[in-house]
DOROLO-684400 format. One line per field, with one value per residue (C-alpha): y, x, z. Coordinates in Angstrom, 3 decimals. Example, Ala and Ser with C-alpha at 12.3 -4.5 7.8 and 13.67 -1.06 7.14 Angstrom:
y	-4.500:-1.060
x	12.300:13.670
z	7.800:7.140
//
This chain:
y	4.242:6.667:6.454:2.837:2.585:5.341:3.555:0.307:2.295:1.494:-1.876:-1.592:-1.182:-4.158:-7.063:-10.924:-12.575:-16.742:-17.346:-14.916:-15.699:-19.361:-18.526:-15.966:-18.792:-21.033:-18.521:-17.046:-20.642:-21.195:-17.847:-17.210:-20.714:-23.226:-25.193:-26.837:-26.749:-30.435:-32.272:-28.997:-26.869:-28.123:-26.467:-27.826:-25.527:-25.611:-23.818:-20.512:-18.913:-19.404:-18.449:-14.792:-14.533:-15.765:-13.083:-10.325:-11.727:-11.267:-8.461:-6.266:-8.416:-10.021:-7.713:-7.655:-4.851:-6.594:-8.688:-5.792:-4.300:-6.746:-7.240:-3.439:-4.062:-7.203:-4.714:-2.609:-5.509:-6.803:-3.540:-3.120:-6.667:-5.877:-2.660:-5.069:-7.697:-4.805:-3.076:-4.822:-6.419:-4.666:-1.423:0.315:1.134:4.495:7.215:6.891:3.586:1.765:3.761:3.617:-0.193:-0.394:2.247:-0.366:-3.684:-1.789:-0.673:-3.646:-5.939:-3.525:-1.757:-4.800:-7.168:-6.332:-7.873:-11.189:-12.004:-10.105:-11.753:-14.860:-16.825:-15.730:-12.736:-13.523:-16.931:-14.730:-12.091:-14.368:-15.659:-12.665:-11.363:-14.625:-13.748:-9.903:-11.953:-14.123:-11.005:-8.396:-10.591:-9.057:-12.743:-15.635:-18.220:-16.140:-15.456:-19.171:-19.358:-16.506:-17.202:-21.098:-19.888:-17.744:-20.080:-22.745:-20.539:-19.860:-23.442:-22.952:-21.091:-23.338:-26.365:-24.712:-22.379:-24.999:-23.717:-20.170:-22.013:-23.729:-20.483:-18.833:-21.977:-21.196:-17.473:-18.607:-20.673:-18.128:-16.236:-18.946:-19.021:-15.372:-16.904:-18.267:-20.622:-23.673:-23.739:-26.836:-27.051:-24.041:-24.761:-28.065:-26.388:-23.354:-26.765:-27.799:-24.396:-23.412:-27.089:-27.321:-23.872:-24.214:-27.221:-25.787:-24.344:-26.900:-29.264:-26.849:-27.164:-31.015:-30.826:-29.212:-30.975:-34.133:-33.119:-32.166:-35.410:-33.413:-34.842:-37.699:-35.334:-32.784:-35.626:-36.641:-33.377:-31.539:-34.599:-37.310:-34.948:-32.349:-35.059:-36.173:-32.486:-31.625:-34.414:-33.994:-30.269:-28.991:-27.664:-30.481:-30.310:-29.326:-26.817:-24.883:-24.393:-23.178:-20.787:-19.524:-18.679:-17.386:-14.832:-14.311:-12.917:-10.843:-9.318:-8.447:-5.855:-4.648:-2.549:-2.191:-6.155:-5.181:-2.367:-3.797:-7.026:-4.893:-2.470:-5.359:-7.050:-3.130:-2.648:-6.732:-6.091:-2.912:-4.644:-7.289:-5.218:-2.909:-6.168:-4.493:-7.378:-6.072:-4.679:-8.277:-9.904:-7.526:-8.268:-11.813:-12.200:-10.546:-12.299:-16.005:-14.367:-14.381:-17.931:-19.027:-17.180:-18.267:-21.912:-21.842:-20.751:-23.563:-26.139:-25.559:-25.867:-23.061:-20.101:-17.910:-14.479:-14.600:-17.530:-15.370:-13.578:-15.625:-13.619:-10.145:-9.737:-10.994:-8.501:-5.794:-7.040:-6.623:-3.305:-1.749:-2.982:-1.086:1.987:1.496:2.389:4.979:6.727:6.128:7.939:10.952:11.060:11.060:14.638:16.232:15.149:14.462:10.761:11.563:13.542:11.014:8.351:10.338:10.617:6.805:6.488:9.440:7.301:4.023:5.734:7.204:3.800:2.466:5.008:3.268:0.393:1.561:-1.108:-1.441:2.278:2.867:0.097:1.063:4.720:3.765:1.891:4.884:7.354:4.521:4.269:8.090:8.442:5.809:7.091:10.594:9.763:10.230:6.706:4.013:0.572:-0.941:0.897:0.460:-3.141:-3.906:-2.897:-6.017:-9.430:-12.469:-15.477:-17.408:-17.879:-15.898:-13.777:-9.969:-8.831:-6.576:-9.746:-11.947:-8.807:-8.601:-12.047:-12.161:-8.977:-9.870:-13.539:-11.411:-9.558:-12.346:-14.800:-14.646:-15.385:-19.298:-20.199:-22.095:-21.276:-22.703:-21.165:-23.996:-23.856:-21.857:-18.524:-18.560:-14.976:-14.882:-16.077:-13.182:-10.802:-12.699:-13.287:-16.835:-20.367:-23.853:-26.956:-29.242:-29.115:-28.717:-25.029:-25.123:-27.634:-27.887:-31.272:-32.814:-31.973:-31.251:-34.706:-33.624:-34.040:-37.726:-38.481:-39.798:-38.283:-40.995:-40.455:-36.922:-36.517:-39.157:-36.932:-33.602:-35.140:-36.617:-32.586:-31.294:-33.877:-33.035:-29.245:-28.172:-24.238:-21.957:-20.885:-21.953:-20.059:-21.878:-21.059:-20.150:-22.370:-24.987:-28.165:-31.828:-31.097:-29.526:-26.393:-26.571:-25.407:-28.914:-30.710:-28.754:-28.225:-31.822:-31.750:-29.101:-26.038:-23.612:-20.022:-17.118:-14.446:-14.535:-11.964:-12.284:-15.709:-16.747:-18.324:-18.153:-20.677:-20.677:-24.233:-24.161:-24.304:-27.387:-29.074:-32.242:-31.563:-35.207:-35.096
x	15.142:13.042:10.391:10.291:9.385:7.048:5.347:5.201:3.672:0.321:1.147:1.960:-2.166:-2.599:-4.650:-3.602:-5.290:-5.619:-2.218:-0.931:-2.754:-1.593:2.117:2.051:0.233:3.109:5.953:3.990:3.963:7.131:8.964:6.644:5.910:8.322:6.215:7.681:6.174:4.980:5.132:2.940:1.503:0.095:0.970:2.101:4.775:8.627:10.168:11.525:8.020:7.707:11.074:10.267:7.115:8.730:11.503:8.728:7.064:10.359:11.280:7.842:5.403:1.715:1.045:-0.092:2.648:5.686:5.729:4.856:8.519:10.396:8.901:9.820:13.327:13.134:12.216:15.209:17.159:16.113:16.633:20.089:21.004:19.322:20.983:24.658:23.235:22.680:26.064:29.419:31.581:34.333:31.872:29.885:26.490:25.872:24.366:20.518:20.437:19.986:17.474:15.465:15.859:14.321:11.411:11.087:10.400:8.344:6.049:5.867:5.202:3.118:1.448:0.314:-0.412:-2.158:-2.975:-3.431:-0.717:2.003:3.992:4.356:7.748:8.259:9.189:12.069:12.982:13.258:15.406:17.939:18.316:18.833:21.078:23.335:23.632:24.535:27.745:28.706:28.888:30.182:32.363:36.160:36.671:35.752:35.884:34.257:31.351:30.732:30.185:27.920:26.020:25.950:24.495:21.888:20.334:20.150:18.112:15.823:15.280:14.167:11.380:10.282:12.260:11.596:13.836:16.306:15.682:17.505:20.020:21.293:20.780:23.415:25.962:26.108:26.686:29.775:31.018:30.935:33.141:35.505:35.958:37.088:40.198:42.676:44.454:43.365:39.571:38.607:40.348:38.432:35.130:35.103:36.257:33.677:30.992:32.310:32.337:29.328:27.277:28.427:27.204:23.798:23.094:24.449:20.823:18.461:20.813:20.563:17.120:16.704:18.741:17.028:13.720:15.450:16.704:12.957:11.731:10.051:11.354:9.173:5.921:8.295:8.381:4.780:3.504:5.889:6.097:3.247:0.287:1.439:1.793:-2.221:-2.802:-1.240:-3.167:-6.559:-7.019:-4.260:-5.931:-5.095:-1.783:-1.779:-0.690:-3.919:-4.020:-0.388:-1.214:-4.479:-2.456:0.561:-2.235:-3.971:-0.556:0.424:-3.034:-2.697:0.724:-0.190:-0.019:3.763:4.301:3.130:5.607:8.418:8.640:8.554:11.351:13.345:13.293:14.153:17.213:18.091:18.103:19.728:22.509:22.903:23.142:25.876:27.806:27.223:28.109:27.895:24.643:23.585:25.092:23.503:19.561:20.352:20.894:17.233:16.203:17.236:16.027:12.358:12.882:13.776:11.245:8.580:9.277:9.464:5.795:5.289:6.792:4.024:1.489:-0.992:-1.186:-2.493:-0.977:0.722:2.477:4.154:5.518:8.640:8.715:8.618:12.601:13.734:11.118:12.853:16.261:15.154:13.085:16.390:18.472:15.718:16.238:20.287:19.130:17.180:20.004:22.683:20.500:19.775:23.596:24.407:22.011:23.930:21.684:23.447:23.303:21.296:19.012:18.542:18.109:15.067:13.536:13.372:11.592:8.981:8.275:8.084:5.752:4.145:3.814:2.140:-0.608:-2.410:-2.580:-6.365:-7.893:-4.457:-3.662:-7.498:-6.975:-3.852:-5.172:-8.198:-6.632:-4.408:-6.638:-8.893:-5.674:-4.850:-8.385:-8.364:-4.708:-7.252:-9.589:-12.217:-12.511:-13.574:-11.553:-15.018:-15.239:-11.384:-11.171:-14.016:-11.364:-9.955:-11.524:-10.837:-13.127:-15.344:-17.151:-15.887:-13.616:-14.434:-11.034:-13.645:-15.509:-12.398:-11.085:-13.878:-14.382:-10.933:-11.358:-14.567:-12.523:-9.748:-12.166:-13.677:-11.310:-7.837:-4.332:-4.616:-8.015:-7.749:-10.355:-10.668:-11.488:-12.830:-12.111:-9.286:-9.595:-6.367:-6.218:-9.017:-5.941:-4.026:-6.515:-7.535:-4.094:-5.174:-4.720:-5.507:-5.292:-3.888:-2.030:-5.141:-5.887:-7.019:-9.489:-9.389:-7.160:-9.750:-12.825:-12.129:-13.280:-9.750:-7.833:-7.937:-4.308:-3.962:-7.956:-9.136:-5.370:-5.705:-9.494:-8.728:-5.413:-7.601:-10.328:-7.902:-6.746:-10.595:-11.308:-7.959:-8.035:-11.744:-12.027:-13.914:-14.736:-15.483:-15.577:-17.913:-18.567:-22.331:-22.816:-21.182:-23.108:-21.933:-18.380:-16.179:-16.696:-20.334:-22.278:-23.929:-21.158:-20.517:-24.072:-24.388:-21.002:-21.252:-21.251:-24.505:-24.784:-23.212:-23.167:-23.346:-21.267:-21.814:-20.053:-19.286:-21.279:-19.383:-19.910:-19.485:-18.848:-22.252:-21.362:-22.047:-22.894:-19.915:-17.967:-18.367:-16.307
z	-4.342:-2.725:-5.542:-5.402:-1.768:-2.257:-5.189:-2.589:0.494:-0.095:0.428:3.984:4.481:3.030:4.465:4.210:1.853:2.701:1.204:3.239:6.537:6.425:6.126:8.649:10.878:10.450:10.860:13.995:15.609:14.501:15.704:19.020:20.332:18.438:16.549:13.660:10.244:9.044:12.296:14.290:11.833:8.364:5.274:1.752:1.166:1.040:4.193:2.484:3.195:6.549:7.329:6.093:7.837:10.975:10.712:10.287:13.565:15.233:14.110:13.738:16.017:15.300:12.532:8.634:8.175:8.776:5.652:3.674:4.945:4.241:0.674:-0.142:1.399:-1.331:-4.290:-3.235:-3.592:-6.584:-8.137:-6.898:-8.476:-11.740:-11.857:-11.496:-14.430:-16.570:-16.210:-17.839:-15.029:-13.822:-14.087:-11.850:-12.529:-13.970:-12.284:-10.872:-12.251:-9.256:-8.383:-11.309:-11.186:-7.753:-9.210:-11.941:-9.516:-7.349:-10.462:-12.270:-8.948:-7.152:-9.411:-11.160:-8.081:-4.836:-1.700:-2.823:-4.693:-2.833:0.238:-1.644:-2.241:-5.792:-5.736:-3.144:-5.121:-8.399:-6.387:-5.210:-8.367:-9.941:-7.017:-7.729:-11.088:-9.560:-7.615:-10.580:-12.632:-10.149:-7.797:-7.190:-6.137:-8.386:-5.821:-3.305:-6.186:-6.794:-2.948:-2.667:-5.553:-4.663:-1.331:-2.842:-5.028:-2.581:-0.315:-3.684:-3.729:-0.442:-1.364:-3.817:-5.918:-9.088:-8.700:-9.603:-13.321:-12.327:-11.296:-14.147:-15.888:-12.870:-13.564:-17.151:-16.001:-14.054:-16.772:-19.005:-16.531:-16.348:-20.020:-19.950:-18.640:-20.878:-18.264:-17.033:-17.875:-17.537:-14.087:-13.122:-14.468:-11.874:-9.419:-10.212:-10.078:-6.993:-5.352:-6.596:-6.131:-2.685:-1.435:-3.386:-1.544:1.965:2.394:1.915:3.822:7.085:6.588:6.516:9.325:11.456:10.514:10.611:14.750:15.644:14.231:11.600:8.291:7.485:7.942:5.715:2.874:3.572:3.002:0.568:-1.885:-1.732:-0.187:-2.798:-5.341:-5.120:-4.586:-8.185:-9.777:-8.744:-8.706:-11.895:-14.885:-17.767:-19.201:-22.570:-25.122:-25.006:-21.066:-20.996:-24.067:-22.433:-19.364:-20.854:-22.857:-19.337:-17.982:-20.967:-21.284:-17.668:-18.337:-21.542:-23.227:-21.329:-22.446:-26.068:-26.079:-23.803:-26.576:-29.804:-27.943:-27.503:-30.653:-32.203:-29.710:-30.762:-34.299:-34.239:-32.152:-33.810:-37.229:-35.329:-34.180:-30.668:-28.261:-24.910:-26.001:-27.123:-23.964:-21.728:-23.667:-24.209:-20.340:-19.542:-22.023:-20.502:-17.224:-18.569:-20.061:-16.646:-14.943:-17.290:-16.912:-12.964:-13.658:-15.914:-14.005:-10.938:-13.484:-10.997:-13.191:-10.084:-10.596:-7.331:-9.540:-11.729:-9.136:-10.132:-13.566:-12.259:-11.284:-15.465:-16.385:-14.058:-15.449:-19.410:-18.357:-16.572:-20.321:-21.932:-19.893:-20.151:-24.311:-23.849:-21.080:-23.851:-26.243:-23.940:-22.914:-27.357:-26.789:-23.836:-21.444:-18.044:-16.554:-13.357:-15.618:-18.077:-15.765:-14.044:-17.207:-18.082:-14.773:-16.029:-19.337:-17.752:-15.320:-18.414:-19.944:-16.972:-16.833:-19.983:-18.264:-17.429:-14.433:-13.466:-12.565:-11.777:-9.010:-7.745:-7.726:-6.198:-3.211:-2.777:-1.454:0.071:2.064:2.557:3.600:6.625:7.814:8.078:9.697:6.947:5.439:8.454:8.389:7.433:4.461:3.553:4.077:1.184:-1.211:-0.532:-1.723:-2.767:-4.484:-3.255:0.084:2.930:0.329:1.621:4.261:6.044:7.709:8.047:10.193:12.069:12.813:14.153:15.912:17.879:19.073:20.322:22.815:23.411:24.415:26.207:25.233:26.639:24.755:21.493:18.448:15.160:12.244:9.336:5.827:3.867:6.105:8.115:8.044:10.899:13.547:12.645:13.682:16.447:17.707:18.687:17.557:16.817:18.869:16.413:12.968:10.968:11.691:8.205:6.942:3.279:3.263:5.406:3.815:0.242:-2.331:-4.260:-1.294:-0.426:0.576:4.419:4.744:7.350:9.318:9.318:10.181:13.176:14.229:14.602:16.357:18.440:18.696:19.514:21.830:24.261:24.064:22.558:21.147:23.076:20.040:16.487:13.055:10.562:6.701:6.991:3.466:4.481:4.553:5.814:6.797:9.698:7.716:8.326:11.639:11.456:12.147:16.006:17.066:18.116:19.246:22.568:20.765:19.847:17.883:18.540:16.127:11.871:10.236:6.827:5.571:8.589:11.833:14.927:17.350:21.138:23.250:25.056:29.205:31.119:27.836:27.527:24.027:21.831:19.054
//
């Protein structure tokens, strides 16, 4: 376990990227000054997300690190599940396993995705999922299992609605279990439904709950489903065979050669099972194997191949990986070699394996002693920060950072800023925030956003006019649009400062704001 968090340090230097700096907004307002997703802050997103980053505010304060903890503390739990899924029940897993499963997620999700795609909801709606599947498997208690599990997957769910496709894959696990039984199956599978049903949808329940009591649940439906709904329409790639293969190829491309040699490993260790009549062996592959299915279409279902997207594949790939490694220990074990020993050394070749991934160690490398060298003293956090960027305008961490930095000193606590376009990050730095919900400005000003535009634009004028920014954080390029400098010249405000993307605006004294 050690290893894996020491793979995943790096990660605790990390940046937000946008994605990141919008659901830390949210769970920041949420946690520090109790304003409810949907009805105060906008976002498109199911709740799981926010709840995370709202428990790192709590727990670690206003700062990009906190996230990054509780994401390692998620590897270490998906590697103690898949180390459970890939041991036969009523076993315990074999010595350094769980340990070299927790090595294993923490390689293949942090040595293949950095700051942009980590601290998304994936990788914690794949986790539960697979930690269900952990109970299902493991539990001394079958009823207390279908609970447990039931509970974990609605929280998945939670994070985002495809998840739902784990699920089934979990309530064919507990079938299974129920069959084991000679007595009364049929009895037991509905009651294993019931258990299981009712606890899965204990979670999301609590949540609409609680939106429904702060009068929140209408602007939860408005957003989630029909704003999200014109969103998908207007601005998915085209559904069809070739853009899912394309992507699909994208992803592959990105892990090989370890996806080249993980598939033709498993189709070897298949055959040979299957030609041995080894069931466990089978059971144990065919159960990673439905993992990936169900990971792959979660992806799928979203139709946004962004990489952070297949996030939700990483914790089946961990599960098949740690089967892989269960082979390879067996074989070492058939030469004398002890368990511990053998266990290390499937770390050393998947470690091995990963080192030919060329860009992919070179950047993780790279970002290492970028990382080393600013804890030393002899990088500066200028020169660090340009590791990380994004696409797009605006897209370089270093001047986000800055930008946020220089509103901090500039302002106090009780002033209000905004920061236009798809840049929430700048608030986190700053340690400030927006009037109204709209601290972001894409769904107002983007043409592929229509839904509610007129409503909205009308609701954060309505927010600029009552409580005006002292500041303002314009895209420099931006032409016609809130986003723009244009738009809040005329308006009360006048230059400031340019930092590279951006143009920071200042509300000009004694001039009346007219918005």
């Amino acid at each position: 376990m050690l290893a894996a968090l020491v793979f995943g340090w790096v990660t605790l230097t990390y940046p937000f990227g946008r994605d990141q700096g919008l659901y830390y907004y949210v769970g920041r307002e949420w946690a520090l000054r109790g304003a409810i997703p949907y009805r105060d802050v906008f976002d498109h997103k199911t709740p799981g997300i926010y709840i995370i980053h709202a428990i790192s505010v709590l727990a670690f304060g206003e700062h990009y690190w906190g996230i990054r903890i509780l994401e390692l503390l998620c590897i270490l739990w998906l590697g103690w599940s898949a180390a459970n899924v890939a041991t036969p029940r009523g076993q315990t897993p074999m010595q350094g396993l769980r340990g070299l499963s927790c090595f294993a997620g923490s390689l293949l999700y942090f040595g293949f995705f950095d700051f942009r795609e980590t601290g998304e909801g994936e990788i914690w709606l794949a986790t539960a999922a697979i930690a269900s599947a952990a109970v299902v498997l493991h539990g001394s208690s079958e009823r207390r299992a279908q609970v447990i599990s039931g509970l974990l997957c609605g929280a998945a769910v939670l994070m985002k609605p495809s998840a739902m496709v784990f699920e089934v894959l979990v309530v064919l696990l507990l079938l299974l279990r129920v069959r084991e039984e000679k007595s009364q199956r049929v009895k037991r599978s509905l009651w294993a439904l019931l258990a299981f049903g009712g606890a899965a949808a204990v979670v999301p329940a609590i949540a609409f709950a609680y939106f429904g009591l702060h009068g929140a649940l209408h602007d939860f439906y408005d957003i989630v489903v029909k704003a999200n709904s014109d969103y998908i329409r207007h601005e998915s790639d085209s559904m069809s065979p070739g853009t899912l293969a394309h992507h699909t190829g994208l992803f592959y491309i990105h892990y090989h050669p370890l996806s080249t040699l993980g598939l033709l490993a498993l189709i070897a260790v298949a055959a040979w099972a299957r030609k041995k009549k080894q069931r466990e062996r089978l059971r144990r592959h065919g159960i990673g194997v439905a993992f990936c299915i169900a990971g792959y279409l979660t992806v799928v279902m979203q139709w946004k191949f962004f990489l952070g997207h297949w996030g939700a594949f990483i914790p089946a790939a961990t599960v098949v990986c740690v089967n892989l490694a269960v082979d390879l220990i067996a074989v070492l074990r058939a030469r004398s070699w002890p368990t511990g020993r053998a266990a290390a050394a499937s770390a050393l070749v998947l470690l091995g394996l990963y080192g030919l991934t060329g860009d992919k160690v070179g950047r993780y490398s790279d970002i290492n002693l970028a990382a080393i060298g600013w804890l030393k003293g002899s990088v500066t956090r200028d020169e660090f920060m340009d590791h990380f960027v994004e696409h797009g305008w605006a897209a370089g961490a270093r001047d986000n950072e800055k930008a946020g930095i220089w509103l901090r000193e500039h302002t106090r606590e009780s002033d209000v800023i905004a920061v236009r376009g798809f840049q929430p990050q700048v608030y986190a730095a700053a340690r400030r925030r927006y009037p109204g919900r709209f601290f972001w400005s894409t769904f107002i000003v983007s043409d592929t956003r229509m839904y509610k535009r007129q409503e909205w634009v009308e609701e954060d004028r309505k927010a600029l006019s009552s409580n005006p920014p002292r500041f303002v954080v314009t895209l420099t390029q931006a032409r016609d649009t809130t986003d723009s400098s244009d738009w809040w010249l005329p308006r009360g405000y006048s230059k400031e400062l340019e930092l590279g993307d951006f143009t920071i605006l200042a509300r000009t004294p004694g001039v009346e704001t007219n918005f």
